[in-house]
N, C-alpha and C positions, 0 to 999 in steps of 0.2 A: 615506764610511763603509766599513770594511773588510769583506771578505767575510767569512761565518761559517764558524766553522772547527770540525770536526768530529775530536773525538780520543776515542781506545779506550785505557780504560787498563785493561791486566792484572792481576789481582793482588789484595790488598788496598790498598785506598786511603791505609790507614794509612802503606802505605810508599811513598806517592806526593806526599811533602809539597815537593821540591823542583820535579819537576813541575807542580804547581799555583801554584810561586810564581812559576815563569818565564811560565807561561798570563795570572795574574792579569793583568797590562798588557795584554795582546792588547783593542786597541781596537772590536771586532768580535763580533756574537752568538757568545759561545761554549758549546757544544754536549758536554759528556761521556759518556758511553757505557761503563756497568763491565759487563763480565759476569761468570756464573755458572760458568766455565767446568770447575775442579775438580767439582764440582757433578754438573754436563750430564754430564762424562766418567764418576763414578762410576755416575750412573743408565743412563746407555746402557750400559755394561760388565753393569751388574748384570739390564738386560735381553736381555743378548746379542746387543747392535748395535755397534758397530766406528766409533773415531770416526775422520774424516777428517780431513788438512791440507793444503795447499796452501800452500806462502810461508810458513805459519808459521800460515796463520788456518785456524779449522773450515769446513769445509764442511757442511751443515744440509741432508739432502734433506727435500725435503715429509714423508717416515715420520717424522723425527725431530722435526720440530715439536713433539706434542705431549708428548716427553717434556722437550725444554730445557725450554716452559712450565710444564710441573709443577716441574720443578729449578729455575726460578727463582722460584717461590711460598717465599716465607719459610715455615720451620718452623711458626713462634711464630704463624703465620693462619693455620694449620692448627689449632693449639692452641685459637687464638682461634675457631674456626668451632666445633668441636668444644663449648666450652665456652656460646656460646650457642646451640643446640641444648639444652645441659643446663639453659638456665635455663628455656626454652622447656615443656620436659617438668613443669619443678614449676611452672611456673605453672595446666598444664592439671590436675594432681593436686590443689593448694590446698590447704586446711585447715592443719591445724597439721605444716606439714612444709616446711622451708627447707633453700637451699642457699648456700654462701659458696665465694666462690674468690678465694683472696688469694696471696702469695707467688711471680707469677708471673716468671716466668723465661727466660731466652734466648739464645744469642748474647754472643759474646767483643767484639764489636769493632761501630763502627758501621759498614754497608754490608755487613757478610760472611755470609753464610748458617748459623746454626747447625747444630748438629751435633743439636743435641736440646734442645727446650723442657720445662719441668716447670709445673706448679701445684701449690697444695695446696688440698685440699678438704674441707670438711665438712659433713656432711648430717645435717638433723636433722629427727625424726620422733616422736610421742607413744606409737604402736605398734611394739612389735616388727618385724611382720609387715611394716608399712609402710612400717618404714626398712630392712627386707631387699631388699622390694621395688625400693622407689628408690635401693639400691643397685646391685643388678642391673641395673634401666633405663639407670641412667647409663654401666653398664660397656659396656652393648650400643648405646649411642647414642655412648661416645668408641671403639668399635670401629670401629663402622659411617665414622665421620668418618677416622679412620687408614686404612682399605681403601680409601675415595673417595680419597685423595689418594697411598696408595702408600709409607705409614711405616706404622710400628712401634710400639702404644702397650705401655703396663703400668702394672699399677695398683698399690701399696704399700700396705697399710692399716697409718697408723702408729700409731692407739691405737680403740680403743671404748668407749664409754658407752653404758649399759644404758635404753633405754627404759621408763614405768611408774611406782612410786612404791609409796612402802614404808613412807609416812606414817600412825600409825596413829592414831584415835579418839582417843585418849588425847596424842597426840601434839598435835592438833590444837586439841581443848581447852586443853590448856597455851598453846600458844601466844596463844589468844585472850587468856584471864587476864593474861600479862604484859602485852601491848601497851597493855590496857584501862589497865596504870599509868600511862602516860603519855597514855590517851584517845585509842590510837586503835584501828583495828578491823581486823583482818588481812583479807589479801586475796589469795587463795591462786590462785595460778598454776603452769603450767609451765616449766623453764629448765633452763638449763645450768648446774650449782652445785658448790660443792666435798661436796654431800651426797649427788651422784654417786659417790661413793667407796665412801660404805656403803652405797648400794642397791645398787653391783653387787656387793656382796658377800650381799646379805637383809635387810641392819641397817635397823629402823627410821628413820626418817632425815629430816629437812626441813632446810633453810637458812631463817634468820630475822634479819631486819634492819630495821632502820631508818635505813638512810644516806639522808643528804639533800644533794647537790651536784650537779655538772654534771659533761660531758667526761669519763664514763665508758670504760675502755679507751683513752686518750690520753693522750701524754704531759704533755697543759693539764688532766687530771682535779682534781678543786677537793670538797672536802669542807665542811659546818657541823661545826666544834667541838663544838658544839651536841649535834649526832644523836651524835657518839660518845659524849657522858655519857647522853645517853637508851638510848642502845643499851646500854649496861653496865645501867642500871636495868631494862630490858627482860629481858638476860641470867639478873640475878640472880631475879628474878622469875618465867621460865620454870622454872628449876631448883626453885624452890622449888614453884610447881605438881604439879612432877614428884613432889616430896617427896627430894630429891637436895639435901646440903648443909642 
């Protein structure tokens, strides 16, 4: 068996495909080795440490240990820490207040260190107060994670809905009366609805339905026939409670 052979490749890997082809046959444990080195170089500059070479390769004194190790922690686990940390904090809050993080993001290429990770986020709360609250919490819990590790966060808030509800008495009653058409009995919850619209404007307001299917929010979402003619008899019916039409 042949000796193992130990190779450092420069670069992005992406542009190391002919390299790797000529390695593949090497009959022998083979060993690769990518570093961070763009990376290492901007964080030491930007801590006003001076990098080294010799022959071509860095030289690493013990002081700079800890900053290559920081420079080779991916972005996007930083993001990733940051973010459970944030789920952490709503679970210790509870009650009716959740948080989603979807759309995350990172990195050009496989192996190369991003330049900057993103998420998007949305927090939801029944109080005003206490989805100001845990919005501030979160901003000081993905700060606090960006200082440990020596980046740069910012926060974007790209839309709001109004916590509360603007559903009135009369509102309410109607609703029951329709549903009773088709027998059944409302059941009044909190959400996120398009009746968010006009309560952030004061408009009286509820969302009212009767869909019946599965794989909600999915592109496999599946509907009854069925509940959209109940639902039109529902409709016509609320209005007319209303004394509208």
């Amino acid at each position: 068996m042949s000796e193992p052979l130990l190779v450092k490749v420069g670069g992005s890997l992406r542009g190391a495909e002919t390299l790797l082809d000529e390695l593949a046959s090497y009959p022998g444990p083979l060993v690769l080795v990518h570093g961070g080195g763009p990376e290492i170089g901007a964080w030491l500059t930007r801590l006003g440490l001076e990098s080294r070479f010799e022959g071509g390769l860095r030289v690493t004194p013990p002081e700079h240990m800890e900053v290559v190790e920081m420079s080779l922690c991916l972005t996007g686990k930083r993001l990733a820490e940051g973010l459970s940390r944030l789920h952490t904090l709503f679970k210790e809050v509870g009650g009716e207040a959740s948080l989603n993080a979807s759309g995350l993001r990172g990195g050009e290429a496989v192996n190369a260190i991003p330049k900057e990770a993103s998420a998007l986020l949305e927090i939801r709360a029944l109080e005003e107060e206490a989805l100001r609250t845990l919005y501030h919490k979160a901003q000081e819990v993905l700060e606090e994670a960006a200082q440990l590790h020596g980046v740069e966060v910012s926060l974007e808030v790209l839309g709001t809905r109004p916590a509360g509800s603007t559903a009135t008495p009369r509102l309410l009653q109607a609703a029951g009366v329709a549903l009773a058409k088709i027998g059944e009995r409302p059941q009044f919850q909190p959400g996120s609805t398009d009746a968010s619209a006009a309560i952030e404007r004061g408009i009286p307001a509820l969302a009212l339905g009767v869909y019946r299917g599965g794989g909600a929010h999915t592109p496999e979402e599946w509907v009854l026939p069925q509940s959209l003619w109940e639902g039109r008899e529902v409709l016509l019916a609320f209005l007319k409670a209303l004394g509208v039409g």
